[in-house]
C-alpha positions in Angstrom: 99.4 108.1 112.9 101.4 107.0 109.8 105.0 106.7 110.1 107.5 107.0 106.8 110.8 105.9 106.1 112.5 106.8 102.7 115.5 104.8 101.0 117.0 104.3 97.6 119.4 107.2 97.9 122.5 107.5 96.9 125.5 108.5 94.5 125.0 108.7 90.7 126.4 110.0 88.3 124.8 112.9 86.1 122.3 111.5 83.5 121.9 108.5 85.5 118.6 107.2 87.9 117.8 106.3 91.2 114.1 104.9 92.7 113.3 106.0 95.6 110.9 104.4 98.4 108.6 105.5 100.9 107.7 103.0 103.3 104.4 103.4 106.0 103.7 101.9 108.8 101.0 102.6 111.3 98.1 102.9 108.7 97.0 102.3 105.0 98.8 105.0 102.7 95.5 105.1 100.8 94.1 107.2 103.1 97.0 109.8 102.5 98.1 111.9 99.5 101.4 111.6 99.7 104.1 114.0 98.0 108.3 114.0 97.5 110.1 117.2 98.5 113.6 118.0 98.5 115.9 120.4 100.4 119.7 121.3 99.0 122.3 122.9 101.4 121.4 126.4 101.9 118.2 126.0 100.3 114.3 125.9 101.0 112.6 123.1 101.0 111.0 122.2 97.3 108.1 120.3 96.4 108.8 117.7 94.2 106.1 115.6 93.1 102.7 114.5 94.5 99.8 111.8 94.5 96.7 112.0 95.5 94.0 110.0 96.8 92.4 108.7 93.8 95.5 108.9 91.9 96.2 112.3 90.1 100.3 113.3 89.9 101.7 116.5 89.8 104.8 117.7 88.9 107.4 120.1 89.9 108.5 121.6 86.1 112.0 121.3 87.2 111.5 116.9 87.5 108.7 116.7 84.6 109.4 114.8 82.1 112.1 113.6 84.3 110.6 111.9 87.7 107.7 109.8 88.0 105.8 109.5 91.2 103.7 105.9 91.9 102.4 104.1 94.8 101.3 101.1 95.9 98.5 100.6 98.0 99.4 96.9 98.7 102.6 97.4 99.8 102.0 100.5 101.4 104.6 102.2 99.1 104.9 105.3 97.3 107.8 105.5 94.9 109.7 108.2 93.1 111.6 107.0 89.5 114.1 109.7 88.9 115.8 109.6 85.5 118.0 111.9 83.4 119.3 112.7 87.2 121.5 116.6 87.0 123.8 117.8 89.4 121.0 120.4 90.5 118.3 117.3 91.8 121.3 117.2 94.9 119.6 117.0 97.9 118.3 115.4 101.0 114.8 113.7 99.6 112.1 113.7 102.2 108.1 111.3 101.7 105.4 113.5 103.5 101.7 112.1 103.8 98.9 114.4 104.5 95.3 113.5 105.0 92.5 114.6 102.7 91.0 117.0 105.0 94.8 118.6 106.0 95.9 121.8 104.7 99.8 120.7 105.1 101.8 117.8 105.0 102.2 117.2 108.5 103.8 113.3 108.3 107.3 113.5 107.3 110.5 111.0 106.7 113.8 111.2 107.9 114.6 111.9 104.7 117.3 110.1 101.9 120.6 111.9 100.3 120.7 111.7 96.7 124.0 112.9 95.1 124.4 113.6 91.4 128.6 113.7 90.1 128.7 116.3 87.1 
């Protein structure tokens, strides 16, 4: 199994940017698509962002134009670049990994708080 920790969270201020990070251990991250979701107090979780496989992105229309999701195989990383950060993109960020075959996203982080000041 694949293990994921997140960090780069933290406080910014609105128009600002942050990088996140998603850390695996346990096995290669190419094996995964991997996604970003995010969850704000009282609120579902979102989906974010997402990477595949062989490299395709998609995009929450909220973040595009706005996020950029990457990854790198070598380091067993998978990044999220958030600029032009609003008060609304408050929330707890979570990394999930899901192999090819899987329906869901059943390898999640502990998550990372990201907090944008109006």
């Amino acid at each position: 199994q694949v293990q994921l920790g997140e960090s780069g969270g933290g406080l910014v201020q609105a128009g600002g940017s942050l990088r996140l990070s998603c850390a695996a251990s346990g096995r290669a991250l190419s094996s995964y698509h991997m996604g970003w979701f995010r969850q704000a107090p009282g609120k579902e979780r979102d989906d974010v962002a997402r990477i595949y496989i062989g490299g395709t992105t998609y995009y929450a229309d909220s973040v595009k134009g706005r996020f950029t999701i990457s990854r790198d195989n070598a380091k067993n990383t998978v990044y999220l670049q958030m600029n032009s950060l609003k008060p609304e993109d408050t929330a707890v960020y979570y990394c999930a990994a899901k192999l090819s075959y899987s329906s869901d996203f059943n390898y999640w982080g502990q998550g990372t708080q990201v907090t944008v000041s109006s």
